[in-house]
C-alpha distance (Angstrom), angle and dihedral (degrees) to the residues before:
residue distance angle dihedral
X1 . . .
X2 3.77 . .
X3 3.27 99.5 .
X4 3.76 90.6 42.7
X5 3.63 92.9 64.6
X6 3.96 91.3 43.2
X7 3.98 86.9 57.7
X8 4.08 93.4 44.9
X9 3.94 86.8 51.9
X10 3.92 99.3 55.0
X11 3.77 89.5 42.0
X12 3.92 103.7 27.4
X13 4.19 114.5 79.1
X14 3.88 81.4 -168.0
X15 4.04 80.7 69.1
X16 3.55 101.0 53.8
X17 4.07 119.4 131.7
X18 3.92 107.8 -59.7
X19 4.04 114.3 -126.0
X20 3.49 94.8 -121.0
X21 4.25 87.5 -173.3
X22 3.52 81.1 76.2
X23 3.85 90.4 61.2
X24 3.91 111.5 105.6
X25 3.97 115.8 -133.0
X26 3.85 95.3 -66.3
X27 3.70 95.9 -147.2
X28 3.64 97.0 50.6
X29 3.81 89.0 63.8
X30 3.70 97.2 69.6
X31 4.34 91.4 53.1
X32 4.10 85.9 50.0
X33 3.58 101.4 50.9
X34 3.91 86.0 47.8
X35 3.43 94.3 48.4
X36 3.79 95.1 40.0
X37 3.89 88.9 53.2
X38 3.82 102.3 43.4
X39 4.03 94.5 31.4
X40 3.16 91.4 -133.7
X41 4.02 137.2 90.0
X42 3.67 91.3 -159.0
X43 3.74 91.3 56.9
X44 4.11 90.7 40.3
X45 4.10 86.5 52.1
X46 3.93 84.6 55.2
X47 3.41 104.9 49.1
X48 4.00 92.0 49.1
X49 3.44 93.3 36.9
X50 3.44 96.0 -116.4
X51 4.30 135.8 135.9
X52 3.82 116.6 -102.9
X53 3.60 91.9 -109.8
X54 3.95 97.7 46.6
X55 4.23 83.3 58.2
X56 3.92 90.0 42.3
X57 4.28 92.1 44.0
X58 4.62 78.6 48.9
X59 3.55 91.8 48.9
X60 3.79 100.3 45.7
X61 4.08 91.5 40.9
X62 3.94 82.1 58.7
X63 3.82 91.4 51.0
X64 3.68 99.5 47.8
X65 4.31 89.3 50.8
X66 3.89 78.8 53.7
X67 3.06 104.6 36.3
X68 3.54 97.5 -139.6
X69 4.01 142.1 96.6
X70 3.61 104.2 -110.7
X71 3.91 99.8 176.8
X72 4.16 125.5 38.5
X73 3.86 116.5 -162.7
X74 4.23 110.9 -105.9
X75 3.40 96.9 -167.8
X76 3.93 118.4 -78.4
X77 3.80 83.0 -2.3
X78 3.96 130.4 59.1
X79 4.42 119.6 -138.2
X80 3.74 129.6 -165.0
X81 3.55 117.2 -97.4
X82 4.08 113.2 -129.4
X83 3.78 77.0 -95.5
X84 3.84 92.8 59.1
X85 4.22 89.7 43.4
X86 3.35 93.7 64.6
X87 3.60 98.9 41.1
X88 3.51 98.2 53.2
X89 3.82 104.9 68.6
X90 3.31 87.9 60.1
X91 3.80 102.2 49.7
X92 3.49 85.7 44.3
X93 4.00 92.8 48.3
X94 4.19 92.4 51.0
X95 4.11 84.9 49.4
X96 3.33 100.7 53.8
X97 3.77 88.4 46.3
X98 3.67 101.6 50.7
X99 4.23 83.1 50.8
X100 3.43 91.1 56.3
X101 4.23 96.2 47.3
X102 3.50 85.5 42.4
X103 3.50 95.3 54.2
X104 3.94 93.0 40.9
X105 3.62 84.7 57.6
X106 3.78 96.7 47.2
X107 3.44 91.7 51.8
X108 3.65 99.7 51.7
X109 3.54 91.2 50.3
X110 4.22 105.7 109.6
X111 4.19 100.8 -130.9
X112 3.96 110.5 -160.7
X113 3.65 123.2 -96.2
X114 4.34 116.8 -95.8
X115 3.45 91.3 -129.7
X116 4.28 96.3 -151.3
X117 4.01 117.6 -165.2
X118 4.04 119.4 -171.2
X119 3.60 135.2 140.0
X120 3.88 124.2 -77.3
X121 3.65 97.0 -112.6
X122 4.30 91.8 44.5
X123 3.80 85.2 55.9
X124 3.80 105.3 41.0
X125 3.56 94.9 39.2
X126 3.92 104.6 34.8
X127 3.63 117.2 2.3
X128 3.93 105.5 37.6
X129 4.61 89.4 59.2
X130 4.19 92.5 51.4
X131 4.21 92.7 44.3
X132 3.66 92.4 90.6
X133 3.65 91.6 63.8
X134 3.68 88.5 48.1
X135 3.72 95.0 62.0
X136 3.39 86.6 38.2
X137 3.82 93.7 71.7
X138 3.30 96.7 26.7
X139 4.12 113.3 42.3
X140 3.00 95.0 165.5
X141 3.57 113.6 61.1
X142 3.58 115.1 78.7
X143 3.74 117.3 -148.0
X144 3.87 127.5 -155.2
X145 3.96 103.4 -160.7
X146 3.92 119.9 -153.2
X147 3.73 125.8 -168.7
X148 4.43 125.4 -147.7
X149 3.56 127.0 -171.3
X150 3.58 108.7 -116.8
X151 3.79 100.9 -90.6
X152 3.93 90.3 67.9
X153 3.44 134.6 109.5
X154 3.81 141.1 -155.0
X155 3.73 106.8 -58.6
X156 3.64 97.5 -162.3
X157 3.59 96.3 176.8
X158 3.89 90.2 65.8
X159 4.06 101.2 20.5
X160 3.77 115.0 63.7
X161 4.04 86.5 -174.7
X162 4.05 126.1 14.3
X163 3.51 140.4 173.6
X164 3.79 118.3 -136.1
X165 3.81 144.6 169.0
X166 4.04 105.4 -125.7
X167 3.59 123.1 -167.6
X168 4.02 90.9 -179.0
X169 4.09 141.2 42.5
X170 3.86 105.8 -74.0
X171 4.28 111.0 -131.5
X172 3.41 113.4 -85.8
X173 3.65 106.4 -97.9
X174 3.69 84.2 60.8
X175 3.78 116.3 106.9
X176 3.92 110.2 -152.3
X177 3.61 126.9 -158.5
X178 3.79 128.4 -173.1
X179 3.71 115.0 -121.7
X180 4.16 110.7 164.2
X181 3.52 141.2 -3.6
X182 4.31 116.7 -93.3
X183 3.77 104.5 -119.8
X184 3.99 129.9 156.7
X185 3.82 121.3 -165.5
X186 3.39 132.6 141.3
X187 4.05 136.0 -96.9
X188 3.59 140.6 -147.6
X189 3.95 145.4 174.1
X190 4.11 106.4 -108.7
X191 3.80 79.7 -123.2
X192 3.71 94.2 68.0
X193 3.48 104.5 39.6
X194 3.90 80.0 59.4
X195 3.57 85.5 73.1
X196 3.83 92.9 55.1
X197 4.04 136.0 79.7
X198 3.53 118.7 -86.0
X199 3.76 105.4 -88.1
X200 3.68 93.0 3.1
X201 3.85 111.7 -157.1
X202 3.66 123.8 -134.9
X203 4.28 100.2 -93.9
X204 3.72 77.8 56.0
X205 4.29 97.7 75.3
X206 3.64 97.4 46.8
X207 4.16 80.4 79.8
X208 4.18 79.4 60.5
X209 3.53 131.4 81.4
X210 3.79 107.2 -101.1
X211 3.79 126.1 -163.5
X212 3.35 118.6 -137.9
X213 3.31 130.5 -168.2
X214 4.25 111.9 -143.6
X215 4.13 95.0 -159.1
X216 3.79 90.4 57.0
X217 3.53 93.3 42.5
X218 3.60 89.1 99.8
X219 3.40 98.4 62.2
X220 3.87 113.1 38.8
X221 4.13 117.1 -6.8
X222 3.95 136.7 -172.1
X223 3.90 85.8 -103.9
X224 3.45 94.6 51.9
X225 4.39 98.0 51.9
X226 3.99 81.1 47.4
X227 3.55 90.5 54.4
X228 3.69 93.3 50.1
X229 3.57 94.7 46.6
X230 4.13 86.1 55.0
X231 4.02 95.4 -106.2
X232 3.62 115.0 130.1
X233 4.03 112.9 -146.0
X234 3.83 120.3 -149.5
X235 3.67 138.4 -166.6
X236 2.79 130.6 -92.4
X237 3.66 94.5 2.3
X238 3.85 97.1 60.6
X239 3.76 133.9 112.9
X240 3.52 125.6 -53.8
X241 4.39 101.9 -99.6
X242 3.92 126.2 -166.6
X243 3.61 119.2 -163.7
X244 3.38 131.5 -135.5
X245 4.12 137.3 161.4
X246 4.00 97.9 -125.0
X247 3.42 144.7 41.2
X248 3.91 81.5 -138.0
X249 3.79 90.5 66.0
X250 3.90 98.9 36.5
X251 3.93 82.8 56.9
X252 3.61 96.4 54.2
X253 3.95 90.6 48.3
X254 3.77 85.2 53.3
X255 3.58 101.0 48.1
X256 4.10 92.5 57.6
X257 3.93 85.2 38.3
X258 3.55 107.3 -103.7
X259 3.54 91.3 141.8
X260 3.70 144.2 -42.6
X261 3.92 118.3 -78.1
X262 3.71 144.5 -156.4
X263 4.05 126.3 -118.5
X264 3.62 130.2 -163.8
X265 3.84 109.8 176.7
X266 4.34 126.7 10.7
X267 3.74 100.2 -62.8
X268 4.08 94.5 113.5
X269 3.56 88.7 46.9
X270 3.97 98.0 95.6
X271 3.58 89.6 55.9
X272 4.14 98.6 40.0
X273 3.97 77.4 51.9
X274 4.09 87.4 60.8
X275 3.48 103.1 31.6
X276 4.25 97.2 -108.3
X277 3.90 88.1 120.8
X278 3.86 129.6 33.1
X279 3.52 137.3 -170.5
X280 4.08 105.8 -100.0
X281 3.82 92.7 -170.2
X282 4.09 125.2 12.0
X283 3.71 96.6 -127.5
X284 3.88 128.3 109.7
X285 3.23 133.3 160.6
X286 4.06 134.1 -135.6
X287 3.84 103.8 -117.7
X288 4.00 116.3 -145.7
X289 4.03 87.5 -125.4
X290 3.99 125.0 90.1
X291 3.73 123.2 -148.9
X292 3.78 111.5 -138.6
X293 3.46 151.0 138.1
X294 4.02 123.5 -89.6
X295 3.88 135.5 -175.7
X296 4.24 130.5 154.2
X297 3.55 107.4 -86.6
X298 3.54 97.2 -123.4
X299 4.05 83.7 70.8
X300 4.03 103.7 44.1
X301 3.80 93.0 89.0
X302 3.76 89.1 52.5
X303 3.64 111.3 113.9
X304 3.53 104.3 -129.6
X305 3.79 90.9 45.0
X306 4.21 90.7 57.3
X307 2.92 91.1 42.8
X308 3.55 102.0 59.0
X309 4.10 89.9 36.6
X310 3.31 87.2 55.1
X311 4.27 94.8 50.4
X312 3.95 83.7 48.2
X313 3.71 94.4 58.3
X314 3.57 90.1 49.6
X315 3.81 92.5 54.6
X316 3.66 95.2 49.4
């Protein structure tokens, strides 16, 4: 296209140099065709977020390059003169055009990738379902989604945005944003707390399988929620425990009641919402950890990265 135009202008006389003294005050254009469509300058000074007189000083510039009146006051309301009526079209005609290069251009213009790090379970389980309305309200920023086991940290030379479970002060050139609450309790199919007491009590589940899952072991354990709940766990008389690498899985083994499992964080809450997992025993505990949302400092005022720290806060 470029070179199109290039060609047309060497061989084109309808390209030759434009007279740009013919050019009206460009800026002056925008306050008349608001004023010429709403009929009013106070409404024109609102829409551009302007003052009355800045629209008024536009509109009078624009006459004087004229040198014509191009609006007559109608009582609380202002109209084009025949002047004005045959001006407008074509302000309104070069507007709408330069919008639609301007947008062409925009559009065409690569942005970088968000480069997103979490863990597998955070994005199979929670982000992964709301991403749709992400791109949604944002179409144009691309995201490039990379999944941890739990043990991992922020890899900030391959994430430009991540979020994490951190059981310690980040470095300083960190900047930390809280995304949900750190709470452990346990989970269950509906099918397998059948097989339990009415109102079973915590000592009652170590007789139950339990998943566990060995990367987040670490962090919050079986043997710990016991302990909280007052139950003291011995080996090798204690309960029954299957092993997997992610919450994801240990979920999925609860849900078709394989055993009971242990949450830290909203990813059981889709299926608590319709009834696939229960609540075997009404005791959690508040873990020492925080959930949140990290990035270098030197990229939190970039707009991709607010604006998708801003979606997640919505979400949670």
């Amino acid at each position: 296209m470029k070179n199109e135009i290039l060609d047309r202008t060497q061989d084109d006389p309808s390209f030759d140099k434009i007279d740009l003294r013919k050019l009206p005050p460009l800026k002056s254009l925008k306050g008349f065709e608001a004023a010429a469509r709403l009929q009013s300058v106070r409404g024109a000074a609102e829409e551009l977020s302007l003052t009355h007189p800045a629209i008024s000083h536009q509109i009078q510039t624009l006459e004087n390059s004229l040198a014509c009146k191009l609006f007559e006051r109608e009582g609380r309301h202002i109209r084009l003169t025949p002047a004005g009526e045959r001006y407008y079209p074509f302000v309104r005609k070069a507007l709408e055009t330069l919008i639609v290069g301007t947008e062409e251009v925009r559009s065409q213009i690569s942005q970088p990738t968000l480069r997103v790090q979490t863990y597998i379970t955070t994005s199979i389980r929670w982000l992964a379902p709301r991403l749709p309305k992400f791109k949604k309200r944002h179409p144009d920023v691309n995201l490039e989604i990379s999944t941890y086991n739990a043990d991992w940290e922020f890899d900030e030379k391959h994430a430009d945005v991540a979020i994490i479970y951190k059981t310690q002060a980040l470095p300083d050139y960190l900047h930390w944003q809280p995304l949900f609450t750190s709470t452990v309790f346990p989970v269950c199919s509906p099918e397998l707390l059948a097989t339990l007491t009415n109102h079973p009590e915590a000592k009652e589940l170590q007789h139950s399988p339990l998943i566990s899952v060995y990367t987040e072991e670490k962090y919050w354990s079986w043997k710990d929620w016991f302990e909280s709940a007052g139950v003291q766990i011995t080996e090798p008389t204690g309960p029954e425990i299957i092993e997997v690498d992610t919450l994801a899985a240990a979920l999925e083994m609860a849900v078709i009641g394989e055993g009971i499992a242990l949450v830290n964080g909203p990813f059981a809450d889709r299926d608590l919402a319709t009834g696939r997992l229960v609540v075997p025993v009404d005791h959690q505990v508040e873990d020492a950890g925080e959930w949140g949302i990290v990035c270098h400092k030197n990229m939190f005022n970039d707009n991709q990265v607010q604006a998708f720290i801003q979606w997640l806060q919505e979400q949670s």
